[in-house]
Structures are given as C-alpha cells and as structure tokens.
N, C-alpha and C positions, 0 to 999 in steps of 0.2 A: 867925593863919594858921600852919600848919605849916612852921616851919623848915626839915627837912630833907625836905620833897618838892621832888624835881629835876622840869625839862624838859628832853627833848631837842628842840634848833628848830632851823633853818636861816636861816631870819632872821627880821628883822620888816619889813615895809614899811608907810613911811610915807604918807599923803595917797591912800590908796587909793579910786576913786571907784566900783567894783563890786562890791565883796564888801560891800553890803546900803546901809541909807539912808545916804546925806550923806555927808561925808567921815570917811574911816574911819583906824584903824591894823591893820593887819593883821601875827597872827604865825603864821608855819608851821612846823611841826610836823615832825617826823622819824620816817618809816615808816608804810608804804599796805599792807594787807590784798588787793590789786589791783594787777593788775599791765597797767593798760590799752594797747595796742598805740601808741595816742597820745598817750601823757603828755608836756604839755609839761614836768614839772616832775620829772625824773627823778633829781634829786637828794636829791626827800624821801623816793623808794621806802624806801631803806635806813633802818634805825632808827640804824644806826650810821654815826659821822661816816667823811667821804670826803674826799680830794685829786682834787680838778681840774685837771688839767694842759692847758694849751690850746698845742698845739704851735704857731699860728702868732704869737704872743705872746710868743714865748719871744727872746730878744737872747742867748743865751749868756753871760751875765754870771758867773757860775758861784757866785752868790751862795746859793744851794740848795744848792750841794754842800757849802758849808761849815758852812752850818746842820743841815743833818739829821742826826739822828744815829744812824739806822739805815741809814745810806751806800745811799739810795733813788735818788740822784742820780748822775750820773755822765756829765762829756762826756768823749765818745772823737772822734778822729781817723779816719775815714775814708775811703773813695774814693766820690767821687758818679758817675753813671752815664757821667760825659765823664771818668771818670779825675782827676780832681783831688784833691787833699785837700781835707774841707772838719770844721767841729764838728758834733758832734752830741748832743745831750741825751737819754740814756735816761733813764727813768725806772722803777723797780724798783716796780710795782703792789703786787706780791706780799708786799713787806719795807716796805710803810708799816704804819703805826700811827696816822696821821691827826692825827700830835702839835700840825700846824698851825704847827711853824718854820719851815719853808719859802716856806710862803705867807705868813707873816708879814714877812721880806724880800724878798719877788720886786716889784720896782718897778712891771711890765711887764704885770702881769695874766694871766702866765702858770700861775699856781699860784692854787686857791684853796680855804679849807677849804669844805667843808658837813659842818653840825653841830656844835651846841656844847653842853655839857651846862650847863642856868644855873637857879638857886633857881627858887620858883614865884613865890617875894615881892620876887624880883630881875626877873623878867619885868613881872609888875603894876608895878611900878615906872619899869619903860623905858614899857610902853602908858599909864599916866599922864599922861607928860614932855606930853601931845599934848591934854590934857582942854581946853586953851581952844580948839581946832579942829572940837572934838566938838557943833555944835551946826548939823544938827540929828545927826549922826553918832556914832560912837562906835569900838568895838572889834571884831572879826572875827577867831574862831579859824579856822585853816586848816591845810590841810599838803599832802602826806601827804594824814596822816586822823587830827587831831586827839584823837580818840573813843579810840585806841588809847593814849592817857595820859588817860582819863576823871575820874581822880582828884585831877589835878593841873587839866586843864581847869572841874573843878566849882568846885577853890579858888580858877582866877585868874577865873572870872565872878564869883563871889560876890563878889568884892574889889572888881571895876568894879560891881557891882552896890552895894554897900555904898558907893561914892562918886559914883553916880550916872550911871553909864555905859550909856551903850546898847551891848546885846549882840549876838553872832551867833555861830551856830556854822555853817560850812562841813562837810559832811561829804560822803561817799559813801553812806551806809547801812548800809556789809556789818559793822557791829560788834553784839558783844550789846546786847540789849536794855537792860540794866544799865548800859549806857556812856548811853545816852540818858535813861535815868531818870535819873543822877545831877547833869546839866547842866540837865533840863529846868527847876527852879524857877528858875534864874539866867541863863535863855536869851530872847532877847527875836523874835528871828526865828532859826529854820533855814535853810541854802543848800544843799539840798538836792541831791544826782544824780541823774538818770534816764538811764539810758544804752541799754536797751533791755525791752521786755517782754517776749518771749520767751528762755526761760531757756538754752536753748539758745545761741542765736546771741550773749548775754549773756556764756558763759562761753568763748566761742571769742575775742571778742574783748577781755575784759578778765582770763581766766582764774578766773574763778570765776559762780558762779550767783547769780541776783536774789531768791531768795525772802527771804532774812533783807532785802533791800534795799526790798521791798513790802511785806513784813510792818511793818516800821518807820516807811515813811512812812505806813501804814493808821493804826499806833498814834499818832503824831504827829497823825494827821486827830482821833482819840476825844481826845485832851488839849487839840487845840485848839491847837494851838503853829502861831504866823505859821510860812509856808513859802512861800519863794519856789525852785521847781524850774531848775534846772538840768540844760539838754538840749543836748550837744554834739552838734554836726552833722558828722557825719561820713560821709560817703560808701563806699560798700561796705559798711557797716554798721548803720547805722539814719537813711538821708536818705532810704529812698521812700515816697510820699506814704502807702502802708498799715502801714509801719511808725511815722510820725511820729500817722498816727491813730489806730492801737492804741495810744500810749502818752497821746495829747488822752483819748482813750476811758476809759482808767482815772485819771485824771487829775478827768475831770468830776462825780463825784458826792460830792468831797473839798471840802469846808466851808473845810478852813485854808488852802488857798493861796490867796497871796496875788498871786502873779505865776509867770511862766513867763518866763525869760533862754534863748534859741537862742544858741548857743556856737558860731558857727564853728570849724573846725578849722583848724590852722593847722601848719606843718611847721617854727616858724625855732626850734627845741630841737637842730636833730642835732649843735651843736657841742657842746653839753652830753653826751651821747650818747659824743663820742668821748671827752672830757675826761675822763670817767669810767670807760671801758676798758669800755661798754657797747654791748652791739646794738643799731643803731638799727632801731626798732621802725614806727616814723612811716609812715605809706601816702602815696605816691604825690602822690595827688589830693586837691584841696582844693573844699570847695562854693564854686561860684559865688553873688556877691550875689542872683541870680536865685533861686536854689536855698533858700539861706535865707532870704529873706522870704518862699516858699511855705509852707516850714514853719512861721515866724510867723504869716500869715495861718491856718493850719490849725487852731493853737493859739487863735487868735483866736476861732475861727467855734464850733470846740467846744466851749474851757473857759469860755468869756464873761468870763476875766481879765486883767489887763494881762499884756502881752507886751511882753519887751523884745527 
C-alpha cells in the first residue's frame, strides 16, 4: 500500500445499520461536489478541516482562550439587554486554522474539530479494528463524496478487499467517470443518489445538474455493479407522485439495482449550521409518514424491487 497517500475524513462511525448489508463501519469523507439545500451533513461539504462552535454548550470556562494560539478566542464582558454585566465568548471564524487545540480541551462539547488529514494505511487500520462484527457486514465509504479522493478510496477497498471485507461505496454520482472506474473492481455494492430527474429543478436544488449523475449510474447498470439507490424525500422538491415516477420510470429498465432506500427528510442539522458560521439551508417542511410510504409504494409497483 502506498505510504504517503493521505485522507481527508470527518469521522468514522461505528455499528452502522444503513449504509448497505449487516452491520457496518462507516468512514466519511471531507468535501461534496453539491451543495444540496438539505444536507444533514454539512460538515463534510468543506474539504477543509472546520471548528464547530456550539454556543449553547459553551460554560465559559476560558479553557479555549488559552489554548489557541491564533487568539480565535476571546471572552469579553458585556451588557445584556436588562443592563447587567454578563461573559461572553466570541469566537474569531475568520483567524482559525482548524489546528483542533481548542476542541481538544473544551470539556463541554462546545468546540469541535471536523476534519482530519490521516494515512490511507492508518484508516484501513481503524476500519479493521471492527472485522469480527462484519458478518454478514462490512465497510462503507461515505462522506461528502468520497469519489472526490478516488485514489485513496481505490487503496483502502482493495486492503478490505485483500482481507476479506465486504465493500460499499456511498456516492452522489456527480464525479468523473475515472473516480468510479477506479473503485469499481474493489466495490461490492454502490449507495447510490437520485435526487431528481429533471435537470433543471436538480440544479436549483442541489446547485448543479444530473447528467454526469445518470450518465454514471447507466454506466454502473453495463458493469453490473449491485446498486442499491438512494431517494431523499423531500418536499417542495422531488415528493409528487409525478416526480417520484419519473424517477421509478428511469429506474425500471436497469438490471443492477438491487433495492431502492426512500430517505425521509429530516431538519435536526441546523445546529450544525450555526456551529459552522453557515446558512442554514434546511426547508421548512418535512414529508409526513403518509407521504413517504406513497412513494415507496410507487417504487414498489414500478421497479418490482425491494424498497426500503
């Protein structure tokens, strides 16, 4: 294995029971090609590491001020809105470096890194640690968008491949073609995205267009690669029943999937959101239980495959 191929991750989660068969270990990955209006996961957008600040988390302990050493920190005394003195913890977004001392002593959960740059032979290693749980389970690249380190994702399948690991790669689709050839011989199922078919409403809501996104899982269909799709329900955007069957419709005459996962949408990210000095993005409204087993049921009638 190459030495000096890095990753950048955000974590790994352990005992994961959705990101494909059995019980899993899953690692995600740092930085998305997409920028989806609902991402719960807003911390793997950036490829570069972040500081999470969670203001209500914060005790004033002033244990941050003294670690950082680009003086990011800083509580000041001020009047709160009945005139009193009280502390308060700024935090300086702009003069971090994501060095991770901070969040290293913050007791309180108020500081936390995302991202860490770690070997590839250092990664395979941790996903390892987990191989007597892997049965009938195994391993799940994620992120992000894993695809966007293709290089390094080809090394650490091959390694669980090489030891006897069941594979998976989560993706979105919108990477070259070249990212997906280099993972396919070491890939044992895709988790594929579909988020909408027309290209259009596709780019309004995730800021870019679907065709490299079709084009990939057509080519996925000719290789033959297990593919189980992945279809977030999300309202306002791709929950009505003509939009959920234009996507069964193209769906139905593809050989390798193997299942179809409905993704409810779900809003509990916006702490994340602020933690991060980001817009929250997140819509409103959430599908009703009702709403989504229509569209499973849709899925059902069209693709004639499991739905989960």
């Amino acid at each position: 294995m190459n030495e000096e191929l890095y990753v950048n991750i955000v974590n790994i989660k352990r005992f994961a029971v959705h990101d494909g068969e059995g019980i899993r270990t899953t690692a995600f990955f740092k930085g998305c090609p997409m920028r989806c209006r609902w991402c719960h996961n807003p911390e793997t957008l950036s490829s570069r590491a972040q500081t999470g600040y969670y203001e209500k988390n914060c005790r004033l302990c002033g244990a941050c001020v003294k670690a950082c050493p680009q003086g990011c920190h800083t509580l000041r005394l001020e009047k709160n809105e009945r005139g009193e003195n009280e502390i308060r913890h700024e935090f300086r977004r702009e003069k971090c470096t994501a060095c991770g001392k901070c969040a290293d002593v913050c007791a309180y959960g108020a500081l936390e890194l995302y991202g860490k740059r770690v070997r590839a032979e250092e990664l395979c290693e941790a996903l390892l640690r987990d191989r007597a749980f892997y049965a009938p389970g195994g391993v799940t690249l994620s992120g992000g968008e894993c695809l966007l380190q293709s290089e390094a994702c080809a090394e650490v399948l091959c390694e669980m491949k090489k030891s006897g690991v069941n594979t998976a790669v989560d993706t979105c689709g919108n990477v070259p073609r070249e990212a997906i050839e280099k993972v396919l011989p070491y890939t044992d199922a895709f988790l594929y995205d579909l988020k909408h078919i027309d290209g259009e409403k596709h780019r309004a809501g995730t800021g870019c267009g679907n065709k490299t996104i079709l084009d990939n899982l057509l080519f996925l269909n000719e290789k033959g690669a297990r593919t189980e799709i992945r279809y977030p329900l999300i309202p306002g955007f791709n929950a009505k029943e003509e939009e959920i069957k234009a996507a069964a419709q193209f769906l139905k005459p593809l050989k390798n999937i193997i299942a179809v996962r409905v993704l409810p949408y779900h809003n509990l990210a916006g702490s994340k959101y602020a933690a991060l000095g980001l817009e929250n993005t997140l819509p409103p409204v959430l599908p009703s239980a009702a709403e989504t087993e229509k569209a499973r049921e849709i899925f059902r009638k069209i693709c004639n495959v499991e739905v989960k």
